[in-house]
Structure formats: C-alpha cells, structure tokens
C-alpha positions in Angstrom: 0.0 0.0 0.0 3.2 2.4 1.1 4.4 1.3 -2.8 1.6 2.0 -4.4 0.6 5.8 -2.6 4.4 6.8 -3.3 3.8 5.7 -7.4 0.8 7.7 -7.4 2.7 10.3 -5.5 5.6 10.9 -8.0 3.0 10.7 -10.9 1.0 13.6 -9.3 3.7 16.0 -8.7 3.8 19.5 -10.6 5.7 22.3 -10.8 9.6 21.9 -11.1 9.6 18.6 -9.9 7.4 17.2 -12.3 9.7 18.6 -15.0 13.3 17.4 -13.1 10.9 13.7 -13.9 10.3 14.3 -16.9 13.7 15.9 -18.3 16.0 14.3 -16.7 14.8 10.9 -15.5 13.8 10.4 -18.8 10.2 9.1 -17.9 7.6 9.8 -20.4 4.8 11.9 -19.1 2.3 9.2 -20.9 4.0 6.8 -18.0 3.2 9.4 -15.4 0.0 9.5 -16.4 -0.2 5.8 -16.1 0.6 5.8 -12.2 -1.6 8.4 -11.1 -4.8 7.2 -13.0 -4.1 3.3 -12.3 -2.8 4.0 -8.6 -5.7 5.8 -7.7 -8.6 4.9 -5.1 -11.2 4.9 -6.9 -9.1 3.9 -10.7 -9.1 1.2 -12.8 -6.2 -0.8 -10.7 -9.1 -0.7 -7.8 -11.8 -1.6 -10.1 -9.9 -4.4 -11.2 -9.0 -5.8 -8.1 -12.5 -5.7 -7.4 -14.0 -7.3 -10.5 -11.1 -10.2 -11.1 -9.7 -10.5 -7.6 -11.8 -12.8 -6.1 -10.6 -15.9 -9.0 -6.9 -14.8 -8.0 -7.8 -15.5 -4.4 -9.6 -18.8 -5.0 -6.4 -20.3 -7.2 -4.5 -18.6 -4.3 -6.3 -20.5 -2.0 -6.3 -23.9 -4.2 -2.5 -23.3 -3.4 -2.3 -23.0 -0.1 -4.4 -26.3 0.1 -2.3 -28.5 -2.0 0.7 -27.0 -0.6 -0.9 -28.1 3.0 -2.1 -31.6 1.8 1.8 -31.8 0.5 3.4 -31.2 3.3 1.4 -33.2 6.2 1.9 -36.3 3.2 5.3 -35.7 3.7 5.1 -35.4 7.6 4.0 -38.9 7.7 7.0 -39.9 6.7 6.0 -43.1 5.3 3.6 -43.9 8.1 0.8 -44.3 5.5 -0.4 -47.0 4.3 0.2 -47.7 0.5 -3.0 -47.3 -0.7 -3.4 -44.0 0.8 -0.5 -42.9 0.0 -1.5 -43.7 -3.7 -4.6 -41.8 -2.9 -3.0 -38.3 -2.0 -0.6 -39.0 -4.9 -3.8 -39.0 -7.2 -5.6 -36.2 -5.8 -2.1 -34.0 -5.7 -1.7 -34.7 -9.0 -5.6 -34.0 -10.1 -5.6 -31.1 -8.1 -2.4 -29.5 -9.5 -3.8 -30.4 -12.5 -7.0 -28.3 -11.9 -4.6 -25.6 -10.7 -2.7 -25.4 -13.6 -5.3 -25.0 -16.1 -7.7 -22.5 -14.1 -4.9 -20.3 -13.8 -3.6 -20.6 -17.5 -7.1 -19.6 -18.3 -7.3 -16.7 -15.7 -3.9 -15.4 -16.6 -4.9 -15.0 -20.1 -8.4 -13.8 -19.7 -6.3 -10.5 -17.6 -3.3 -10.5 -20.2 -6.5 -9.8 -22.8 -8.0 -7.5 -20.1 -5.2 -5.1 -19.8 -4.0 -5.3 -23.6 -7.4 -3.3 -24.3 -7.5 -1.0 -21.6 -6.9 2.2 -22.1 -4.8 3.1 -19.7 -2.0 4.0 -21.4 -4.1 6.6 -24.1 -3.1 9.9 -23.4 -6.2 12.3 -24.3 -5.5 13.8 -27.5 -3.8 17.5 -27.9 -3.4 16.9 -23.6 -0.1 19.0 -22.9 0.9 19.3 -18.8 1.6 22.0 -16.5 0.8 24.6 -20.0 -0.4 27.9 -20.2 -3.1 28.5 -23.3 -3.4 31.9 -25.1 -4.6 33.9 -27.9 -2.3 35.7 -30.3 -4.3 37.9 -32.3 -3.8 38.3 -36.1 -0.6 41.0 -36.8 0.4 40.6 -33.5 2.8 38.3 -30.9 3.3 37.0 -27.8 6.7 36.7 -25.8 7.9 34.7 -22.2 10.6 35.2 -20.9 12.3 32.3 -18.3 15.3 33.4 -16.3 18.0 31.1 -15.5 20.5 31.8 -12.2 23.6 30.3 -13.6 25.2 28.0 -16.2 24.1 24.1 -16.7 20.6 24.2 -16.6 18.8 22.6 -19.3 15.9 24.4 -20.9 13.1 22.8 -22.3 10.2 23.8 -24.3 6.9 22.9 -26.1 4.4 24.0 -27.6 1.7 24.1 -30.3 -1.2 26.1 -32.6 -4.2 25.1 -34.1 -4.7 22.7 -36.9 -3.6 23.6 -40.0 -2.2 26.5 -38.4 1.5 27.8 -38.4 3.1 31.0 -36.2 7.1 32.3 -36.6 8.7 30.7 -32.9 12.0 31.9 -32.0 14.3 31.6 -29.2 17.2 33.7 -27.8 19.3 34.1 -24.8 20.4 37.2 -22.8 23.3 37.1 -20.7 22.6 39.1 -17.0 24.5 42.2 -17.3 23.3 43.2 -20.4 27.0 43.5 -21.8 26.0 41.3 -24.4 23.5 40.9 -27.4 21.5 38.8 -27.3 22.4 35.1 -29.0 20.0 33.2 -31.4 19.8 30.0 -29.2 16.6 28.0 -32.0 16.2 30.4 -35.4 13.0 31.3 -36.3 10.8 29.0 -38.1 7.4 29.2 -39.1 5.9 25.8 -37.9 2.7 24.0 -36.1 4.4 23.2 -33.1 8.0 22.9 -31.9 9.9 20.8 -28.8 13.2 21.6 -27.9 15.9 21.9 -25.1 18.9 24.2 -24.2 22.1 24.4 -21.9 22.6 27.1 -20.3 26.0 28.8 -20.7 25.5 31.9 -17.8 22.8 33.6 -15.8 20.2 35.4 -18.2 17.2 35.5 -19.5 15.8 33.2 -22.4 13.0 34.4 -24.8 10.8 32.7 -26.6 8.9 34.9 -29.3 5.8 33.5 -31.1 4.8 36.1 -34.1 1.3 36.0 -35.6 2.6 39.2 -37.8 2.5 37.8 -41.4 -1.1 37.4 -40.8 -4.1 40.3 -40.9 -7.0 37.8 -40.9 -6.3 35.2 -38.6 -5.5 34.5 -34.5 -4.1 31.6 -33.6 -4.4 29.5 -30.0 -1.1 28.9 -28.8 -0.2 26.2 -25.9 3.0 26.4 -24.5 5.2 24.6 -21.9 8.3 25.7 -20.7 11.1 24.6 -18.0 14.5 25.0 -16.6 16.1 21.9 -14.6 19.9 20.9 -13.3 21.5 19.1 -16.4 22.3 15.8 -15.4 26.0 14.5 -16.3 25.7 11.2 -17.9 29.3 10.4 -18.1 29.9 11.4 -14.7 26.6 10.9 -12.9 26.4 11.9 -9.0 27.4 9.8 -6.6 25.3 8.9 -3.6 26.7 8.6 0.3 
C-alpha cells in the first residue's frame, strides 16, 4: 500500500519537480500518467482488483491447500499406508492439475484484459503544467524564463491550431546586459515545436511567437516551458 501511494505520489507531482521527472529521469509523461490514473482509489487498478480479484484469491487458496495436503503427506514420513499414499498422490496430482489449467485460463483472460484498456491513451492535444493563449492576427506574444547560472537545461513545447502555423523563435540574454543577445533555435514558421537548451551563464531566455504575417487570422497557442539541473551522464552523481 506504502508502494503504491508513493507511485501515485511521483506521478501527481507538478511544478519543477514534475519537469526534473520528466527531463532528466527520462520518464515519459504518458507513464506518469499511467501511475496516477491506475494507482488511484477509486481507478481502474481498484476496479480491477474488485471485478477479477476474487478468482486470483480462489487459485490462491487452491494453493495453499495443496501445498498443505503436501506437506502433512510428507510429515507422515512413510507412516501411510500404501493405498493412501497412492490416494494423495492421485488427488495432488488431479488437483495440480485443476490448478494449472484455471490459472492458465485466468492469466490470459487478464493478459487480454489489460491489452485493451486504455490506460496508457493519453487524451488527444493533452499538454501538462501549460499555459493557453490567444495571439491575435498581426500581432505576438513573448515569455521570458530566467535562469541563475550556467548548466541548466531548458526545455520547451508548444503548439497552434490545426492547419495553423506562427514564426517561434528563441534567444538568450546574458545578466548584465553587456551582451546581445544570441539566437539560441532560429525562427521558423511551424505548427508546433519541442526543444531543449544548456545554459551557458545567468540570463534570460526568450521565446517569441509572431502572428505578424497574418491580418485575418489569430491563432491559439499552448505552451510549456522549464529550466532543470543538467544531469551528467558520463559522470553521474554519486550517492553517500
């Protein structure tokens, strides 16, 4: 139960956490998704449990039975006499037997169960911890995310309509102001865009989305983005 409320713990988490889970553990937010839904109270890991439990717990306790007829067989140590002993060998062996197949059959009655469940569909055009806006025809839209220092790793995503496409840009600032700033992704006129970044200093990156070559058309922008420690693959952290 501890197990299963700390899965559906780490699958619920938000903000910059979520994103250090996403980014650098390298665990697809589909999977995330996956643990909170099925680890919930009232999700479909309960409803399961519920519906198809109780044939687990009868071959569970077909088990325990033979098991227990087993081992007091054994106990008599050849105390028996030879017919019976020929008698528990034939109902061991039938009800193993019986075992065997009812649990074939229930284990692929839930491999089919869980092959068409949907638990692993993310809804469609779903996009996490995102903010949604309107950038009107002729006009754009810019955020800004500042980083403290060097080594972070900057991610983005985002998307527009359909059929739509909007100029998406990106460029770094170096604190101080000393500096132009650098073209960090060039612009491109596209549907949607996913992308990520190391930070070289402290400054401010800025993504620019640019609805200008367009006088007759807004267009509905969702966008995600985050800054998390860059993990060192080659030299990963050691623990105490």
């Amino acid at each position: 139960m501890a197990k299963r409320e700390s899965l559906k713990g780490l699958a619920s988490a938000s903000g910059v956490f979520k994103a250090v889970v996403s980014f650098v553990g390298g665990i697809p937010q589909v999977l995330l998704d996956f643990l909170e839904k099925i680890n919930d109270d009232n999700g479909p890991l309960a409803e399961q449990r519920l519906r198809y439990g109780p044939a687990f717990y009868d071959l569970t306790l077909l088990s325990n039975r033979i098991h227990g007829l087993v081992a007091a067989w054994f106990g008599c140590d050849g105390a028996l006499p030879k017919e019976a002993s020929e008698e528990c060998l034939s109902l061991v062996q039938e009800a193993a037997a019986v075992y065997g197949s009812e649990l074939r059959r229930v284990v692929s009655f839930m491999d089919e169960v869980f092959a068409n469940s949907p638990f692993l569909i993310k809804p469609e055009g779903a996009m996490d911890d995102s903010t949604k806006l309107n950038i009107g025809a002729g006009s754009k839209y810019e955020a800004t995310l500042t980083v403290e220092g060097p080594g972070l790793q900057v991610g983005w995503q985002w998307r527009v309509d359909p059929m739509c496409t909007i100029d998406f840009g990106v460029t770094f600032a170096a604190a101080g102001g000393q500096q132009d700033p650098v073209e960090v992704a060039p612009v491109e006129r596209v549907n949607e865009a996913t992308g990520e970044h190391v930070s070289t200093s402290a400054g401010d990156y800025t993504f620019t989305w640019d609805n200008g070559f367009t006088w007759l058309a807004s267009k509905n922008l969702e966008f995600s983005i985050a800054a998390i420690p860059k993990v060192d693959e080659e030299h990963p952290a050691q623990e105490g």
